[in-house]
N, C-alpha and C positions, 0 to 999 in steps of 0.2 A: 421317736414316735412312729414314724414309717416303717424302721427294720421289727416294730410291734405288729404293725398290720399285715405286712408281708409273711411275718411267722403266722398267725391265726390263720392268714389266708390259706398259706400252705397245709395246714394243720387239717384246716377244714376238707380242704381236697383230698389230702389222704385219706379223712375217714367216709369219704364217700364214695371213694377207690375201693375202701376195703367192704362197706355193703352193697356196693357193686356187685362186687365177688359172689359176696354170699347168695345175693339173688339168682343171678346169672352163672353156674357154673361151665365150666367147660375152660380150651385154653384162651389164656387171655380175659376170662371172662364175658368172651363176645357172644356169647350161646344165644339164639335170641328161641324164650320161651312162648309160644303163642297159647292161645285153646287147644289149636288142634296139632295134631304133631306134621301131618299131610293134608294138603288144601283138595278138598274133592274134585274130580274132575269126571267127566261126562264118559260114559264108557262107550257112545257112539263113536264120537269125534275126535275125542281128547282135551276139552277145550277145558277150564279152569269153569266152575261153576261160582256164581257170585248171586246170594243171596239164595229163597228157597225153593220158587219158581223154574219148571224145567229148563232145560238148554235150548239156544235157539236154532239147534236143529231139530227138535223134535217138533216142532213151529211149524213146520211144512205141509 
């Protein structure tokens, strides 16, 4: 009965190993896919912009 559930178990990981894959290419599968491909950042300062509202050097 256990060497049962141990196989489904395994069974089950494998096939979520493989739409892993398919989702995320790249090696490994570790690609991580966001929105955007580059997070915007502030052309003043450089700073990483977070949400839509200016940067808080133009605040000044």
């Amino acid at each position: 009965m256990i060497i049962k559930i141990v196989s489904l178990f395994l069974i089950g990981m494998m096939a979520l190993a493989m739409f892993g894959r398919l989702r995320l290419p790249g090696p490994g599968g570790r690609k991580i896919t966001l929105g955007r491909a580059k997070a915007d950042k502030c052309p003043r300062c450089g700073r990483h912009k977070i949400g839509k509202g200016p940067c808080p050097c133009t605040k000044e």
